[in-house]
C-alpha positions in Angstrom: 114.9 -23.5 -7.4 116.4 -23.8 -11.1 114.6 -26.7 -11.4 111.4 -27.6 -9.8 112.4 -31.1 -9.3 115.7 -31.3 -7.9 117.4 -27.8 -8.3 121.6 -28.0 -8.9 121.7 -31.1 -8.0 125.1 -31.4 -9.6 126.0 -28.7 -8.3 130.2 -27.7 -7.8 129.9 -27.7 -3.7 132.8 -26.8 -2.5 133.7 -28.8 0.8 133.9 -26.0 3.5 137.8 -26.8 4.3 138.9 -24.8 1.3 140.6 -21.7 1.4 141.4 -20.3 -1.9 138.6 -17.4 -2.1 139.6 -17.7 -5.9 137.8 -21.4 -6.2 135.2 -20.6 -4.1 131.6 -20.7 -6.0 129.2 -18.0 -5.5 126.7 -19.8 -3.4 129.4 -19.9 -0.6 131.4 -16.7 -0.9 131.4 -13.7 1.2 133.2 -11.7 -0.9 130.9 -8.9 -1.9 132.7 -9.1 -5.7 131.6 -12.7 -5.9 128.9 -14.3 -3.8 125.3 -15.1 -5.2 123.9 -11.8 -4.9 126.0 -10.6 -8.0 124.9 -13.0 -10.2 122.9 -12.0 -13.4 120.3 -13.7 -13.6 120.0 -14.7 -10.2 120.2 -18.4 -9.4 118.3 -20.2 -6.9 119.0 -23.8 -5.5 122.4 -24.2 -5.0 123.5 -23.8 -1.6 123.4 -27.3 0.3 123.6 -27.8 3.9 126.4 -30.4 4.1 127.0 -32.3 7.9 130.4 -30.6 8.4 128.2 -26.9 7.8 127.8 -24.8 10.5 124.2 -23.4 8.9 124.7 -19.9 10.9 127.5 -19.4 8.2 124.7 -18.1 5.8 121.0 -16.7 6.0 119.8 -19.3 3.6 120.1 -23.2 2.5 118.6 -24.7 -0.2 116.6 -28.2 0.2 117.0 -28.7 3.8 114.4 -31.1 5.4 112.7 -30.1 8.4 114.6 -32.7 11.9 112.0 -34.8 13.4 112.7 -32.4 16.6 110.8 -29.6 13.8 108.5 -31.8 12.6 107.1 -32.6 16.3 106.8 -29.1 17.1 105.0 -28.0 13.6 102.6 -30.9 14.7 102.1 -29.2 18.9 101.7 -26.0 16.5 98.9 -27.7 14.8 97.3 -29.2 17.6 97.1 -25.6 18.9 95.9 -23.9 16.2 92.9 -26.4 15.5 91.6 -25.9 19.3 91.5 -22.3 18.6 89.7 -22.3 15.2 88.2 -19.1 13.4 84.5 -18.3 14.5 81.3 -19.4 13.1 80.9 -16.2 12.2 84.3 -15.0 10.9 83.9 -18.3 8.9 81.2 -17.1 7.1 82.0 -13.2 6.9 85.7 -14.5 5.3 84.3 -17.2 3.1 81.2 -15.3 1.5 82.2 -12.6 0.0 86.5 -13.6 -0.7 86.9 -10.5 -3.2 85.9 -7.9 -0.5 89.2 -9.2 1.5 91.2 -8.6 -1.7 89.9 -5.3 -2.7 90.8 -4.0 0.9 94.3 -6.0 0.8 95.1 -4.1 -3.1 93.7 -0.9 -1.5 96.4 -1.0 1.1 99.0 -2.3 -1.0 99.9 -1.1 -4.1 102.7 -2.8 -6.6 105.8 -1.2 -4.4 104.1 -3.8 -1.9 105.4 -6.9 -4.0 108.8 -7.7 -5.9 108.8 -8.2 -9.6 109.2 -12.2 -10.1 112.0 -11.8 -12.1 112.8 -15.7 -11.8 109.8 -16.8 -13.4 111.4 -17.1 -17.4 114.5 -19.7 -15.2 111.7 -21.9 -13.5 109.0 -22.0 -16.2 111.6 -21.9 -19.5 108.1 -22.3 -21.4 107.9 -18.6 -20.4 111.4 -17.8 -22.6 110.0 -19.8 -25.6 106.7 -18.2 -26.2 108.1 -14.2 -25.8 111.0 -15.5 -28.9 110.7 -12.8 -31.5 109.7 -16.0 -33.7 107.5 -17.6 -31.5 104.0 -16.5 -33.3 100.9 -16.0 -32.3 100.8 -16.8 -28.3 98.5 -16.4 -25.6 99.5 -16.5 -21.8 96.4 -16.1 -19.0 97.8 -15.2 -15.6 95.3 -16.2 -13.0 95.6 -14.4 -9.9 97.5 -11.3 -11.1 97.5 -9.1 -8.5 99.0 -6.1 -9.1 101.5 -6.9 -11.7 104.3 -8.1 -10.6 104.2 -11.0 -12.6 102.7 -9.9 -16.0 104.8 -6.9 -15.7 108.3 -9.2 -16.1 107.1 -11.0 -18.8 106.3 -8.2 -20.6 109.4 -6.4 -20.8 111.3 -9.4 -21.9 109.1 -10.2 -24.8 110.2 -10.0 -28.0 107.1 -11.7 -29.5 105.3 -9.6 -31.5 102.3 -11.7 -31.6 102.0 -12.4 -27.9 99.3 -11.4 -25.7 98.9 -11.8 -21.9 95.4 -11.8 -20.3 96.1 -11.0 -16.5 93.1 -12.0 -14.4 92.2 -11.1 -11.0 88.7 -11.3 -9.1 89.6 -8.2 -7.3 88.7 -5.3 -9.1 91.2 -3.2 -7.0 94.1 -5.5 -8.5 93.0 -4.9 -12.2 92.8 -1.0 -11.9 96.4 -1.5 -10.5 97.5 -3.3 -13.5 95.4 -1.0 -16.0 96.8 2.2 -14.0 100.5 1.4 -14.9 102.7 3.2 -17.3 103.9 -0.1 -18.6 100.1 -1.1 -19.7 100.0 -2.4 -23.0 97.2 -2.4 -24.4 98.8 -4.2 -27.8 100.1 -6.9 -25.3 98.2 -6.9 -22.4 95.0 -6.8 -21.2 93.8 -6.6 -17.4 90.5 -8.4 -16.6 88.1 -8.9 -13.7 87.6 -12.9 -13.3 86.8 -15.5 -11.3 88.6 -18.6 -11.7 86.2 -20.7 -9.8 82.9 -19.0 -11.2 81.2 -20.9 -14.1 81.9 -18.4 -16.8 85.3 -18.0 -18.7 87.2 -14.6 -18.9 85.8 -11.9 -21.0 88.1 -12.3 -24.4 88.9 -16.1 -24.6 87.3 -18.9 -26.3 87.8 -22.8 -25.3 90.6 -23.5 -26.1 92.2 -20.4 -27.0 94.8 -20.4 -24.5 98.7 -21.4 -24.8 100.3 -21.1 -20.9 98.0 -20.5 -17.5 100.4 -19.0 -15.0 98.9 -19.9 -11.6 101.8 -18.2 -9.2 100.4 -18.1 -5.1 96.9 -18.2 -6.1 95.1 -21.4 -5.7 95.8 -21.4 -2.4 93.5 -18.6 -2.2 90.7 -20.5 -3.0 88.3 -22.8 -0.8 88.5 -26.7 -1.5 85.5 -26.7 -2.4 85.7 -24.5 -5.4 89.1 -26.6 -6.4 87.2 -29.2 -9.3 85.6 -25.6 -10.7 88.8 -24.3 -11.7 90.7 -26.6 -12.7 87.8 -27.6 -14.9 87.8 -24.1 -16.5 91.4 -23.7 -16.8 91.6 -27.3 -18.8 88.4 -25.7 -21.2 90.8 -22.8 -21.9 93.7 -24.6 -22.7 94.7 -26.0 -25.7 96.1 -29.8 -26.3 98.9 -29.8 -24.7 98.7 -26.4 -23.4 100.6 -26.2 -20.0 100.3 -24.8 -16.6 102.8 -23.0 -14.4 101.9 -23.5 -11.2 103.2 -22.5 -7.5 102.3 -21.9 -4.0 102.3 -23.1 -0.6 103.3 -26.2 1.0 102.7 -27.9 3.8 104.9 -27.2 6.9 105.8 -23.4 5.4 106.8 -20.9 8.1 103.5 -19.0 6.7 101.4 -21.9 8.3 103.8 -22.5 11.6 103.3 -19.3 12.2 99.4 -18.9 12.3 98.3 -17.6 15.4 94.7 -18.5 17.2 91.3 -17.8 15.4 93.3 -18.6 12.0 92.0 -22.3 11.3 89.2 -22.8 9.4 89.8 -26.4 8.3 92.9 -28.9 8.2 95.8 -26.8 5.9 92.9 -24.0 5.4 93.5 -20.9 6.9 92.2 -17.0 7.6 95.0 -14.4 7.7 95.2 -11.1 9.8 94.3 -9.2 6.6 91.1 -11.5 6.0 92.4 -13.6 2.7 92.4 -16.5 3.0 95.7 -19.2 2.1 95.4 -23.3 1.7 99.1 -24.8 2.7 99.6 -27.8 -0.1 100.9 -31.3 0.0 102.4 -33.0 -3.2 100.1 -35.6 -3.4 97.2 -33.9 -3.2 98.1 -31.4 -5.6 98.8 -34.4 -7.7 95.6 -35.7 -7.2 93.5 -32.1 -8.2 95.4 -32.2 -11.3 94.8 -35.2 -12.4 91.5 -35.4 -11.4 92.0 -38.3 -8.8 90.6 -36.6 -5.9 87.3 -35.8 -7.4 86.8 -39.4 -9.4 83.5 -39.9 -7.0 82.4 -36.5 -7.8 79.6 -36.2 -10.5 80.6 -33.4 -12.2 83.8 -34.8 -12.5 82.4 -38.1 -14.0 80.2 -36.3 -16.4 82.8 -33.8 -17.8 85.7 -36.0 -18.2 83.9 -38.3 -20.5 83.3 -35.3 -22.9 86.8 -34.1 -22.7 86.5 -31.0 -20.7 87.0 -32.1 -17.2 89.5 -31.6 -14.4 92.2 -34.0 -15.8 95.9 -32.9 -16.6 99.2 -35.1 -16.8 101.5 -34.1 -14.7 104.9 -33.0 -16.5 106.8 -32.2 -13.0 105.7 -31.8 -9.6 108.3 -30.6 -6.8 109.1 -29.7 -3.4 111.2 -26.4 -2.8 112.5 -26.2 0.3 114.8 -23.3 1.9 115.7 -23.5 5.5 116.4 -18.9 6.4 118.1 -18.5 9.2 118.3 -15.3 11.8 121.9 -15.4 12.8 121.7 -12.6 15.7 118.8 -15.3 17.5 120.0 -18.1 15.9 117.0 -19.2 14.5 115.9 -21.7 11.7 112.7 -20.5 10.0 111.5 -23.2 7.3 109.8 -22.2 4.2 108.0 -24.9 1.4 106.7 -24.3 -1.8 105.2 -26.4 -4.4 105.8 -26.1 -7.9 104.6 -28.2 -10.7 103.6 -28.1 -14.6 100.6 -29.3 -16.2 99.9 -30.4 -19.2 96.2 -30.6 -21.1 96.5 -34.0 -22.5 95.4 -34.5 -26.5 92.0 -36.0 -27.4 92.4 -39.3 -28.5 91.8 -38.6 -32.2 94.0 -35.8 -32.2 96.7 -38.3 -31.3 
C-alpha cells in the first residue's frame, strides 16, 4: 500500500529457499526481532505471493488477484444476494433519513471502536507537506470524519503553525465525539456538522478556500444518486490544483462477499446490519465520477462545468489495493479490495 499504484514493486523478495534468517526482509520473517510488525513506520505492500509460496505461511499477501474458481463464486454470491434484495420498505426507512443510521452507529461506538490511521502521511505524502513547520497557511477538510481517528493523526504530527483542519461529518453524534476529545484543538481544528451531498458548503469555508479534501471510507456511504452533488461541492471548495485523498471500497471486497439476504438495494449498493449503508467501487467508474464522464448527459453537469465549478477533476493516480488474509487454523482465503486515488482541481484556463 506504499503506493497507491503499484506498492514495492521493486521490492527485495527473497525467494523462499533461503535460509540465512540474517538476509531475510521483514515482510517474510518470523522472527519476532525482525518481521514487519516492528517496523517504524509501518509498511504496507510488500509481501508477494510468489508460485513456489505456500500462502498458509503468513496471514497476509499483498496484491493477490482473486482465481477465476473466486471470481465464479463472488458472482453465485451475487446472484444470491440480488434475489434476496432489501424491502420496499427498509429501502425507504434506510435511504430517507441516512444520518439517523449514523447517529445510532457513533452512539454505540465510540473512538476506541476504530484504529488511528496512522498510515495516512505514507499513502497521501501531500499529508507530510502541508503539516512542515514551513508550510504556511493550509487548510485540510476531512469529509466523513467520524470520530476522529483520522483528524486526530494528522494533528499530532503537525508542525504547521498555520494549519487548520475542518473535520466534517453529517452525524451529529460523530462531531460531539471529535469536540469531546482532550486532543481538540480549537487553534487547529474545528469539528463541524455537514452534509457533503446537501447544496450548502460547510459552516467556515469560502469557494475555494480549501487546500486537501480527505475522503477516507466515506463516499461509499452515499447513494449514487447524490454522487454529481458532492463531487460538485468538493471541486467549489477546492482551490486550483487543490487535491483530493481519496479511499474506499472496491468491488469484490470480503465486506461485499459477505452480505447476507435483505442487504441489496441496487447493483454494488448495499444496507448493513447496523443500517448504514456502503457502495463497493470499481476503478472505472470512480474514474468516471471524477472526471465528470459519467454524468456528461446530466444537466447540471452540463451547466456547471461550463462556468468552472462542476464535477470535473484530473485524475493524478487511481489504484487497486488488493490483500488476500488468510485464516490458517481453517485454511481460508478472505479477499479484501480497496480503491485509492488522488484528485486534482484542474486550473481555469486563464490562470494557466
Amino acid at each position: 500500500m506504499t503506493d497507491p499504484i503499484s506498492a514495492s514493486i521493486h521490492a527485495d523478495i527473497i525467494p523462499p529457499s533461503h535460509n540465512n534468517p540474517e538476509d531475510v526482509p521483514p515482510h517474510r520473517s518470523h522472527d519476532p526481532a525482525n518481521n514487519l510488525k516492528r517496523s517504524d513506520p509501518f509498511q504496507f505492500g510488500s509481501r508477494f505471493l510468489l508460485p513456489d509460496d505456500n500462502p498458509f505461511e503468513f496471514n497476509a499477501w499483498d496484491h493477490v488477484e482473486p482465481s477465476a474458481e473466486d471470481l465464479a463464486q463472488f458472482e453465485t454470491q451475487l446472484e444470491a444476494q440480488r434475489a434476496a434484495p432489501v424491502s420496499d420498505f427498509d429501502r425507504i426507512r434506510f435511504n430517507s433519513e441516512p444520518a439517523k443510521w449514523w447517529n445510532k452507529f457513533y452512539a454505540s461506538n465510540t473512538s476506541n471502536f476504530f484504529k488511528d490511521r496512522k498510515w495516512l502521511q505514507q499513502e497521501f505524502p501531500i499529508l507530510q507537506e502541508i503539516t512542515q513547520k514551513d508550510a504556511g497557511k493550509k487548510i485540510l477538510l476531512e469529509v466523513g470524519a467520524g470520530a476522529g481517528n483520522t483528524c486526530f493523526p494528522v494533528l499530532r504530527n503537525n508542525e504547521n503553525k498555520n494549519l487548520m483542519i475542518y473535520a466534517c461529518d453529517f452525524s451529529q453524534k460523530a462531531v460531539d465525539l471529535i469536540r469531546g476529545s482532550d486532543e481538540y484543538d480549537e487553534e487547529h481544528l474545528r469539528a463541524e456538522v455537514w452534509d457533503v451531498a446537501s447544496p450548502e458548503l460547510p459552516s467556515g469555508l469560502d469557494e475555494g478556500s480549501v487546500d486537501v479534501v480527505l475522503m477516507v471510507f466515506i463516499f461509499s456511504a452515499l447513494h449514487p444518486t447524490q454522487w454529481m452533488q458532492a463531487v460538485s461541492n468538493i471541486r467549489r471548495l477546492l482551490k486550483p490544483d487543490g487535491e483530493v485523498c481519496f479511499r474506499d471500497y472496491g468491488r469484490g471486497d470480503l465486506a461485499q462477499v459477505r452480505m447476507k439476504k435483505g442487504r441489496w438495494m441496487e447493483d454494488n449498493f448495499y444496507i448493513r446490519g447496523d443500517g448504514t449503508r456502503v457502495y463497493f467501487f470499481d476503478q472505472d467508474e470512480l474514474k468516471g465520477i471524477w472526471t465528470g464522464e459519467l454524468f456528461q448527459n446530466d444537466s447540471m453537469a452540463a451547466v456547471t462545468s461550463t462556468s468552472g465549478s462542476g464535477p470535473y477533476f484530473d485524475i493524478a493516480s487511481l489504484g487497486v489495493d488488493r490483500r488476500l488474509l488468510i485464516n490458517r487454523h481453517k485454511q481460508l482465503k478472505m479477499y479484501r479490495c480497496w480503491m485509492q486515488g488522488r484528485f486534482q482541481k484542474p486550473r481555469p484556463v486563464e490562470m494557466e
